[in-house]
C-alpha positions as a Markdown table, in Angstrom:
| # | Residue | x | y | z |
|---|---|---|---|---|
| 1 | Unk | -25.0 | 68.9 | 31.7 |
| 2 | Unk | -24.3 | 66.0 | 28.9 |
| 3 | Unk | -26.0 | 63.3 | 31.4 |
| 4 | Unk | -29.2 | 66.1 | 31.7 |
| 5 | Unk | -29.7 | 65.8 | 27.8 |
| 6 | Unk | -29.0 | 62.0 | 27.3 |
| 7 | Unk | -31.7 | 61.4 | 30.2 |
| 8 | Unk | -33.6 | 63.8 | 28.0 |
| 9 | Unk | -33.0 | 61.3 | 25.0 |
| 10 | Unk | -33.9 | 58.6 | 26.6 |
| 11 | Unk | -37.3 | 59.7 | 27.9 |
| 12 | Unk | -38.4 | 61.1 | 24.2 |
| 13 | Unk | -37.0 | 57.5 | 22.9 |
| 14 | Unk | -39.5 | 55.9 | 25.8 |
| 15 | Unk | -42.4 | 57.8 | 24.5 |
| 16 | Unk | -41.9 | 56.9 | 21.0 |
| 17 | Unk | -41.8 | 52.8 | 22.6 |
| 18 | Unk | -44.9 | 53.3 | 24.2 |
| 19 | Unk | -46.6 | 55.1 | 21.2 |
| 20 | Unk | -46.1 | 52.0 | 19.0 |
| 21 | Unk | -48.7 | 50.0 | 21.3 |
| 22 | Unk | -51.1 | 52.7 | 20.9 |
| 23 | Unk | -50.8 | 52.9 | 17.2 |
| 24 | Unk | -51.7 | 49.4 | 17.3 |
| 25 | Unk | -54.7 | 49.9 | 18.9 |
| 26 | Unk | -55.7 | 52.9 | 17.2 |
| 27 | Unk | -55.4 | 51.2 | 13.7 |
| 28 | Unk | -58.3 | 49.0 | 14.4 |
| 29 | Unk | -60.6 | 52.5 | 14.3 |
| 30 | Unk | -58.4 | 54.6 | 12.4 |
| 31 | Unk | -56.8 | 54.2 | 8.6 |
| 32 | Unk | -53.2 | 55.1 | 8.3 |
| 33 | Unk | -53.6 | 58.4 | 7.0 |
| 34 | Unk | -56.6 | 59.2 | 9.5 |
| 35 | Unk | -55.1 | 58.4 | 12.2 |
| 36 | Unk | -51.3 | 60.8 | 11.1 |
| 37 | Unk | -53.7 | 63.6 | 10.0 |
| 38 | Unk | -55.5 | 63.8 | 13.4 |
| 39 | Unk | -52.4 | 63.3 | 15.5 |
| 40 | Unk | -51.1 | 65.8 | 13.7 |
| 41 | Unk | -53.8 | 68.5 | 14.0 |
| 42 | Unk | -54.0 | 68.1 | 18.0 |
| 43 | Unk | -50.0 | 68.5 | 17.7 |
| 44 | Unk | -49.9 | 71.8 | 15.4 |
| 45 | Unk | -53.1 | 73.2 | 17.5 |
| 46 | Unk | -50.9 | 72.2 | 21.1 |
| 47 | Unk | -47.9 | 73.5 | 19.6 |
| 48 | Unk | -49.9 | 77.0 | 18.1 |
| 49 | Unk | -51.3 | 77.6 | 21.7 |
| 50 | Unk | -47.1 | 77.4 | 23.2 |
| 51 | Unk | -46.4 | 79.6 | 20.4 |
| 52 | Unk | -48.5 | 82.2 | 21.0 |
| 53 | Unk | -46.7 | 82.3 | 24.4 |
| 54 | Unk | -43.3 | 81.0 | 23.3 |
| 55 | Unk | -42.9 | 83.6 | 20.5 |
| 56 | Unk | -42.9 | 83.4 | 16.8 |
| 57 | Unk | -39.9 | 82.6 | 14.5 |
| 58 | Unk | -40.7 | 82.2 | 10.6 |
| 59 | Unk | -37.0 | 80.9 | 9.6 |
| 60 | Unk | -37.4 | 77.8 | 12.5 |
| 61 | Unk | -40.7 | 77.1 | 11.2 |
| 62 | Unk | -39.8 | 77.1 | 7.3 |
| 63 | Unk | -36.8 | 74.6 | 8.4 |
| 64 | Unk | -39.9 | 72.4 | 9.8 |
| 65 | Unk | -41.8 | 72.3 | 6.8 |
| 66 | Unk | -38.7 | 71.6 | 4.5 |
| 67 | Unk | -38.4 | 68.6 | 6.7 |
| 68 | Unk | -42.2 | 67.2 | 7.1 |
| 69 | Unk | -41.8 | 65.4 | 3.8 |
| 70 | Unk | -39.0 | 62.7 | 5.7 |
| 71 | Unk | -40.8 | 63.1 | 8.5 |
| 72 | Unk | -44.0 | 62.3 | 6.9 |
| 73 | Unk | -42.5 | 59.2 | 5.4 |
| 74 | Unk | -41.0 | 58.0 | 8.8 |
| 75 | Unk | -44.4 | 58.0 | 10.5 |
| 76 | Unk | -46.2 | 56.4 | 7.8 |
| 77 | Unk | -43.7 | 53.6 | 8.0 |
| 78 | Unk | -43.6 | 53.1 | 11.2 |
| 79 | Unk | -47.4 | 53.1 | 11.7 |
| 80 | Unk | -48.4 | 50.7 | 9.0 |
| 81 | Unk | -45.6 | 48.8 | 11.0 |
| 82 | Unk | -47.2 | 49.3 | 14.3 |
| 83 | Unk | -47.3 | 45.7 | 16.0 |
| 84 | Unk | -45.8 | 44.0 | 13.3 |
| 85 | Unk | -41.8 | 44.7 | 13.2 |
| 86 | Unk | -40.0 | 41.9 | 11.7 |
| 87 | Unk | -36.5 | 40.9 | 12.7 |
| 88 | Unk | -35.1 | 42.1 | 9.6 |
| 89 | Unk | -36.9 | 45.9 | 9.8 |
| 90 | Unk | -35.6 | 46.5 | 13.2 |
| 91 | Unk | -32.2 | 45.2 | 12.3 |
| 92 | Unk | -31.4 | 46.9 | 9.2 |
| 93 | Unk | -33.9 | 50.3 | 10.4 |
| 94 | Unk | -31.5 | 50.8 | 13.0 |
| 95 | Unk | -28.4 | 50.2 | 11.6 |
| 96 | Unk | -28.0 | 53.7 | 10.7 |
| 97 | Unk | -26.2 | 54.3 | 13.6 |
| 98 | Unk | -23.0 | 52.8 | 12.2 |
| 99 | Unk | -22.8 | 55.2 | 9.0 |
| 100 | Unk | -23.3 | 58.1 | 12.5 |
| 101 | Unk | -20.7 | 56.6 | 14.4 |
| 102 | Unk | -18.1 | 56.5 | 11.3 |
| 103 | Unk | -19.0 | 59.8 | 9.9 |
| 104 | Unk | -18.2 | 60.9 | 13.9 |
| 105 | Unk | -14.6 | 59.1 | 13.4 |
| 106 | Unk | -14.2 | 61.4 | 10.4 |
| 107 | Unk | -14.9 | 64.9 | 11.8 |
| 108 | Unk | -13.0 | 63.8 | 15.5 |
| 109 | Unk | -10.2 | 61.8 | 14.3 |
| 110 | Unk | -11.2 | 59.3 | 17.4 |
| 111 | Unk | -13.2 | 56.1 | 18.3 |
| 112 | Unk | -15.7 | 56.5 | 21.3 |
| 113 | Unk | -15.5 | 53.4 | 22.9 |
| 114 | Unk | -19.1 | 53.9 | 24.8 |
| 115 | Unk | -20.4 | 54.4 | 21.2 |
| 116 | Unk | -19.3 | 51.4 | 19.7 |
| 117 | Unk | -20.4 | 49.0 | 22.0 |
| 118 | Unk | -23.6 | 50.4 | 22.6 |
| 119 | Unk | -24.1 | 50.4 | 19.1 |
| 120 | Unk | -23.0 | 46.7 | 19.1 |
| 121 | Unk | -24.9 | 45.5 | 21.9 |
| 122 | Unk | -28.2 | 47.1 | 20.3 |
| 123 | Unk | -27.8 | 45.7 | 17.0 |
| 124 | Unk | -27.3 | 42.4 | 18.9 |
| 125 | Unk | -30.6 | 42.5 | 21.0 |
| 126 | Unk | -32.1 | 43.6 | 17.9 |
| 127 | Unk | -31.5 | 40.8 | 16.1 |
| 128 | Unk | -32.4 | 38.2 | 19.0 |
| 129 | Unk | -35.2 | 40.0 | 19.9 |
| 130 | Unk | -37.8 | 40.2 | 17.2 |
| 131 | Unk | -38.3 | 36.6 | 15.4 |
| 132 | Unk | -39.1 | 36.3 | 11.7 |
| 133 | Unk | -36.8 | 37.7 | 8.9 |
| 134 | Unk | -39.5 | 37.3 | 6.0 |
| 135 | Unk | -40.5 | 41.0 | 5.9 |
| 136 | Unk | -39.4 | 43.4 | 3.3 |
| 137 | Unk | -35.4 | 44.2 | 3.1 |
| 138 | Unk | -36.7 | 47.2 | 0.5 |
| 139 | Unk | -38.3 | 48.4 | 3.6 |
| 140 | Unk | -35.8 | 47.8 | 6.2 |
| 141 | Unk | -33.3 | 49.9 | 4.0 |
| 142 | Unk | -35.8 | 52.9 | 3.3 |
| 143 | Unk | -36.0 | 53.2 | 6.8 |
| 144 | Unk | -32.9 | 53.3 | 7.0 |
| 145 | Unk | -32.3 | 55.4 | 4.8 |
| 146 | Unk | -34.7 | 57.6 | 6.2 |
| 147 | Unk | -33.8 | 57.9 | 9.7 |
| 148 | Unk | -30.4 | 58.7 | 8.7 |
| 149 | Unk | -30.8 | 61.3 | 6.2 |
| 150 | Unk | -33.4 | 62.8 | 8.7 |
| 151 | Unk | -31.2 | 63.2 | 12.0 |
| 152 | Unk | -28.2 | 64.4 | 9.7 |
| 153 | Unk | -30.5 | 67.4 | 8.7 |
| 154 | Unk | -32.1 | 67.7 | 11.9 |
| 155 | Unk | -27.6 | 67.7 | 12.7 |
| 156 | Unk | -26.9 | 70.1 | 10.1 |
| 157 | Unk | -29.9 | 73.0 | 10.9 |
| 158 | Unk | -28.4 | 75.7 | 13.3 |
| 159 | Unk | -30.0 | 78.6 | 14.6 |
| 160 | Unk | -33.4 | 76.8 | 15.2 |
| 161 | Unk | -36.0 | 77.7 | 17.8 |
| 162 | Unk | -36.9 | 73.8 | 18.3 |
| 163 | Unk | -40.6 | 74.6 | 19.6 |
| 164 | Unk | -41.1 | 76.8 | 16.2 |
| 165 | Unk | -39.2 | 74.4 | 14.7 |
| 166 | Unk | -41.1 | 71.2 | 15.8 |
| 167 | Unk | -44.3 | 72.9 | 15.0 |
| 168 | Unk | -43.5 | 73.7 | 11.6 |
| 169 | Unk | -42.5 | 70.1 | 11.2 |
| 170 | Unk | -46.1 | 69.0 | 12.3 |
| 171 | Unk | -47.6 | 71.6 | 10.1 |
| 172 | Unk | -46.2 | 70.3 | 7.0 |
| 173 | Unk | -46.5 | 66.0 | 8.0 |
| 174 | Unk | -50.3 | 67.1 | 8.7 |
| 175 | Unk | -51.0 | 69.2 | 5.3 |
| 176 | Unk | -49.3 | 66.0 | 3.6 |
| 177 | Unk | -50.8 | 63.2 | 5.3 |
| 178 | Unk | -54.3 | 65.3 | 4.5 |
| 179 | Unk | -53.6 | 65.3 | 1.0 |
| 180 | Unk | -53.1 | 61.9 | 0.7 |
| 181 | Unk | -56.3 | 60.4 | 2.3 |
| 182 | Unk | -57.7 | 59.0 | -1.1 |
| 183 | Unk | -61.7 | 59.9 | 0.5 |
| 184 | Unk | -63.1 | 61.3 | 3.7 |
| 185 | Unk | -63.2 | 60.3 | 6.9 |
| 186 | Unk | -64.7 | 57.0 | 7.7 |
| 187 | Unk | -65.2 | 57.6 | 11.3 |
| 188 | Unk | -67.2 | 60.3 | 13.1 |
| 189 | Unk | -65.1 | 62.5 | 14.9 |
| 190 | Unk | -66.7 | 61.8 | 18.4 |
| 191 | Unk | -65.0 | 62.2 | 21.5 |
| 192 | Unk | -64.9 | 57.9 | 22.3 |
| 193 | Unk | -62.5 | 57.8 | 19.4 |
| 194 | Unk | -60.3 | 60.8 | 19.9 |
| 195 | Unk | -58.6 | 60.1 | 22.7 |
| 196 | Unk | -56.5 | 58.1 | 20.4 |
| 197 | Unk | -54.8 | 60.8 | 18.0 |
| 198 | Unk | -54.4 | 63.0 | 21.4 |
| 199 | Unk | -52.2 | 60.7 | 22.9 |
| 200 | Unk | -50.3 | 60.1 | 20.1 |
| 201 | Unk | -49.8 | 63.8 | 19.3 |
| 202 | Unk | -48.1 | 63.9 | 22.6 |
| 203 | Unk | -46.5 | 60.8 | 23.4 |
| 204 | Unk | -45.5 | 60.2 | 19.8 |
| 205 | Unk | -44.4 | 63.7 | 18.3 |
| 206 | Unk | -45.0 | 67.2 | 20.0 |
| 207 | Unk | -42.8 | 65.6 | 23.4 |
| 208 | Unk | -40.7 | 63.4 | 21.9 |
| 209 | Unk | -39.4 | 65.1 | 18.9 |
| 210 | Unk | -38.7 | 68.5 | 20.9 |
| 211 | Unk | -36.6 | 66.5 | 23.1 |
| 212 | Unk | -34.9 | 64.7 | 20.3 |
| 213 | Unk | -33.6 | 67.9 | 18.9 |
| 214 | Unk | -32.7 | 69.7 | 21.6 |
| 215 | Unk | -30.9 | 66.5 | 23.0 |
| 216 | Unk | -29.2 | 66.2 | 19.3 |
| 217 | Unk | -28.4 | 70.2 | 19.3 |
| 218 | Unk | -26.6 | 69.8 | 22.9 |
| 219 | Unk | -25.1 | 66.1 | 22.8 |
| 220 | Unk | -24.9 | 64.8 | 19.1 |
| 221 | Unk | -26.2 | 62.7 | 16.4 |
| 222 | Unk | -24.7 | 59.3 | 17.6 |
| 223 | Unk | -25.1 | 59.5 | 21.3 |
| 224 | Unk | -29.0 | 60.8 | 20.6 |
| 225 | Unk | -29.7 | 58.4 | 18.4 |
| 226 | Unk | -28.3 | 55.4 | 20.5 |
| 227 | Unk | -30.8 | 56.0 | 23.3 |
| 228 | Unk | -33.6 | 53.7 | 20.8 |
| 229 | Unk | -32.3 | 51.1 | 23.3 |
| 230 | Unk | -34.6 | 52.9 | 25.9 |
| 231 | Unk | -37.4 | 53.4 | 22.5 |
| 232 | Unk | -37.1 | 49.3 | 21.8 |
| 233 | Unk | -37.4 | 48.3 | 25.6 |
| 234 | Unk | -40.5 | 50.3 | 26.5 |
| 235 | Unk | -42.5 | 49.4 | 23.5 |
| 236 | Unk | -42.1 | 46.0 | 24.4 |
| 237 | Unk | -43.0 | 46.1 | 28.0 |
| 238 | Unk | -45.9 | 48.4 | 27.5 |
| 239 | Unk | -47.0 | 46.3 | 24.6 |
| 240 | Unk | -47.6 | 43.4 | 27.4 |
| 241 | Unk | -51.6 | 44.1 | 27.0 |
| 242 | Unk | -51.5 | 42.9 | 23.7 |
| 243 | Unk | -48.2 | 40.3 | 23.1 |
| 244 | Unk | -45.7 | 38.1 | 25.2 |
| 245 | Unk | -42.4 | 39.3 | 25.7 |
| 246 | Unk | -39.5 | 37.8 | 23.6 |
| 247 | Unk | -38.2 | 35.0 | 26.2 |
| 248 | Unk | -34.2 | 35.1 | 25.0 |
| 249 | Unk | -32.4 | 35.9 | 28.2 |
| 250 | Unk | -29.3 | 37.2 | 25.5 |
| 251 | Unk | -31.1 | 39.9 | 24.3 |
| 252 | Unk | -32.3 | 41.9 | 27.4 |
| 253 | Unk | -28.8 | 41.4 | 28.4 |
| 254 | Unk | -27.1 | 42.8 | 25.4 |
| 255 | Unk | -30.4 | 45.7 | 25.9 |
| 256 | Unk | -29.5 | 46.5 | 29.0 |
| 257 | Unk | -25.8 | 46.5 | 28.4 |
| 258 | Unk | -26.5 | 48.9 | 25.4 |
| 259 | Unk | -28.6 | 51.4 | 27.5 |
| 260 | Unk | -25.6 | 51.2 | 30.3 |
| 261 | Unk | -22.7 | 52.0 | 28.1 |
| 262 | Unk | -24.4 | 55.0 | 27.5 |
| 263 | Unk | -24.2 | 56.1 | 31.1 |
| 264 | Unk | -20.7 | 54.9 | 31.8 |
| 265 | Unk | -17.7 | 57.2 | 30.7 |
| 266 | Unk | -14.6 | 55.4 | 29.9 |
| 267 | Unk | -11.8 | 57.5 | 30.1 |
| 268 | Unk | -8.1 | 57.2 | 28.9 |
| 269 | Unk | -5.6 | 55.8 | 31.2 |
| 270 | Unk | -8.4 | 55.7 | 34.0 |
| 271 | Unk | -7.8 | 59.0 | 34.4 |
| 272 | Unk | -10.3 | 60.5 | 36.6 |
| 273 | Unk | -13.2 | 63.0 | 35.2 |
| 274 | Unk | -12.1 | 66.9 | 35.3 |
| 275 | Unk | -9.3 | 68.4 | 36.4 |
| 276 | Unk | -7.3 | 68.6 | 39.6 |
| 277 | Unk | -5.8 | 71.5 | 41.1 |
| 278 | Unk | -2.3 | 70.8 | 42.9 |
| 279 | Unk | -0.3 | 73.6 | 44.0 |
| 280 | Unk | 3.6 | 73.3 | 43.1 |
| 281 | Unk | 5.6 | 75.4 | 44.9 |
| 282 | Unk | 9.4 | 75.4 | 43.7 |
| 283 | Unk | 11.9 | 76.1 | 46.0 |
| 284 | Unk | 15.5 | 77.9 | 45.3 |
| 285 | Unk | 18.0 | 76.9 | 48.5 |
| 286 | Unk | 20.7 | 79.1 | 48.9 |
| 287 | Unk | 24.2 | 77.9 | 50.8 |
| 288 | Unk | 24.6 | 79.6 | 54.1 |
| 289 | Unk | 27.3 | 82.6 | 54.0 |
| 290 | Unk | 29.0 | 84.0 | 56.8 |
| 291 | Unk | 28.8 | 87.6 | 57.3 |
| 292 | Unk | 31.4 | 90.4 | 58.6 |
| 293 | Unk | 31.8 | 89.3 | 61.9 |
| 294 | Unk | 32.5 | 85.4 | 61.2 |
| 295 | Unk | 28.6 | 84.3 | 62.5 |
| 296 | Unk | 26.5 | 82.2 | 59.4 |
| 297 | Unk | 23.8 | 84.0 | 57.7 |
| 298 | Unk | 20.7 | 81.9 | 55.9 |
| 299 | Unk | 18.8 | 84.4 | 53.6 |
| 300 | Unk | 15.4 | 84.2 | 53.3 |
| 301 | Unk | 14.0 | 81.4 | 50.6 |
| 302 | Unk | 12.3 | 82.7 | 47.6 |
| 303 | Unk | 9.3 | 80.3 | 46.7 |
| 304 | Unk | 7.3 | 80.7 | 43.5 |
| 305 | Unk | 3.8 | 79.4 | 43.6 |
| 306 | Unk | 2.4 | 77.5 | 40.6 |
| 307 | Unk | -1.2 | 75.9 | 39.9 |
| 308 | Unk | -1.5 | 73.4 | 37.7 |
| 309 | Unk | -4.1 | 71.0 | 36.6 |
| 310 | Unk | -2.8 | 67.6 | 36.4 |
| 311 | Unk | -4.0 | 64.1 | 37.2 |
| 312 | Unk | -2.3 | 63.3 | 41.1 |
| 313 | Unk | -1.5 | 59.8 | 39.0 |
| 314 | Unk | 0.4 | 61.4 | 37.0 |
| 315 | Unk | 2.6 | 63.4 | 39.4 |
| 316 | Unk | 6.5 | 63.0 | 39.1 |
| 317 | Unk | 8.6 | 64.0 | 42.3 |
| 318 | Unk | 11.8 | 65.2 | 41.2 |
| 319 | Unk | 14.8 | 65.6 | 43.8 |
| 320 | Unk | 17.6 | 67.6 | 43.4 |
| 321 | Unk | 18.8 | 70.9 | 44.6 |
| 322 | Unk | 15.8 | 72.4 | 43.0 |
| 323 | Unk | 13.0 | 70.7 | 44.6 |
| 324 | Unk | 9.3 | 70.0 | 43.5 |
| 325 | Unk | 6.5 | 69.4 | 46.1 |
């Protein structure tokens, strides 16, 4: 069931990679704010039609819109950044995963050692990956900022129905990103330009995002969020039509190792996943006894039958007069 949600993850993560490309491209049509508001419409008019077959529930959908304003502010950023991510923003933007992983210490009392060096291995690609640290640190941190405080919400709302939930979320990121655009339009809405926002409203928010909270609500903050690996390495290889690849052998490795630890359980002592069932059956021996007429008499041997769940590296043989098998 866990590996069904983090493959869930990490398909919403590659959709967000291959939206940044398409952003890209779109921006040479669209203005910022033209281009949110229209994905945005498509993805509250896909998401109205589900609805109508899904069901309706108000309390999911007023979580959304209390949410749309973070949200809002994550996809602005990352669209004006759209083809030009410095070192430093992806760095720092992603480093939120450390305060995740430390406040997941705190409520578990333990270290996941999958989670650490994924998160170690990204940050490391990361920062061999994308050259030129000029670009804003005040930026890098908002982000930051942002995408933490956003998926420790998205963390703390129970009882959400993530469709209604999603949808309320694109409802309130539209109505903002309307309100914002300073004049109208500067582009006809013809269909030759609109293929644009209607791929972003699916690859880059109505998809994703209802698989990043349902994979968040079943599997966790940390382990969720450490599938950008998977985001980071499909934007780059579908963003070939447009840029070269970064050529430093050391970061794809320490990529690939990152999106690996995440598939890889390391268990304590080597011990084997789930349990074992070994039957213990304890035996009482009884002395032979000779009856009335002088001949020996061996009573029957009363056996107990135990299951228990152990690991078969663990098993102790014990020998004595009461015996284990």
């Amino acid at each position: 069931m866990t590996k069904r949600y983090l493959a869930l993850a990490m398909l919403a993560s590659a959709l967000w990679g291959i939206s940044y490309p398409i952003t890209y491209l779109a921006l040479r049509l669209f203005r910022i704010n033209e281009l949110i508001t229209l994905s945005y419409l498509f993805s509250t008019a896909l998401l109205l039609m589900v609805i109508l077959l899904h069901g309706y529930d108000e309390k999911s959908i007023i979580k959304g819109l209390l949410l749309s304003p973070i949200n809002y502010a994550i996809v602005y950023l990352y669209t004006d950044l759209s083809g030009g991510v410095g070192g430093l923003t992806a760095f720092v933007s992603s480093s939120y995963i450390i305060p995740l992983i430390i406040l997941d210490y705190i409520n578990n009392r333990n270290i996941n050692v999958r989670y650490v060096v994924s998160a170690i291995t990204l940050l490391g690609a990361l920062y061999l990956l994308f050259q030129g640290y000029g670009d804003s640190l005040y930026v890098a941190l908002l982000l930051m900022a942002l995408n933490l405080v956003y998926t420790i919400a998205l963390t703390r709302i129970s009882d959400i129905d993530i469709i209604n939930f999603v949808f309320g979320q694109s409802l309130g990121t539209l109505t903002i990103s309307y309100l914002v655009i300073r004049g109208p339009p500067t582009l006809a809405l013809t269909p030759n330009y609109l293929y644009y926002p209607l791929i972003l409203a699916l690859v880059g928010n109505v998809i994703p995002y209802t698989l990043y909270a349902e994979s968040i609500k079943q599997i966790g903050p940390v382990e969720t969020s450490l599938t950008s690996s998977v985001e980071t390495m499909s934007s780059l290889i579908t963003s070939l039509p447009i840029q070269r690849l970064p050529t430093n052998p050391a970061a794809w490795i320490l990529l690939a190792m990152s999106i690996l630890s995440l598939n890889i359980e390391i268990n304590k002592f080597d011990v084997r996943d789930g349990p074992h069932s070994i039957h213990l059956i304890m035996i009482y021996d009884y002395a032979p006894s000779r009856s009335n007429n002088g001949e020996f008499m061996v009573p029957n041997h009363k056996y107990m039958n135990y299951v228990m769940h152990v690991n078969p590296r663990l098993t102790i043989r014990i020998f004595g007069k009461r015996k284990i098998i």
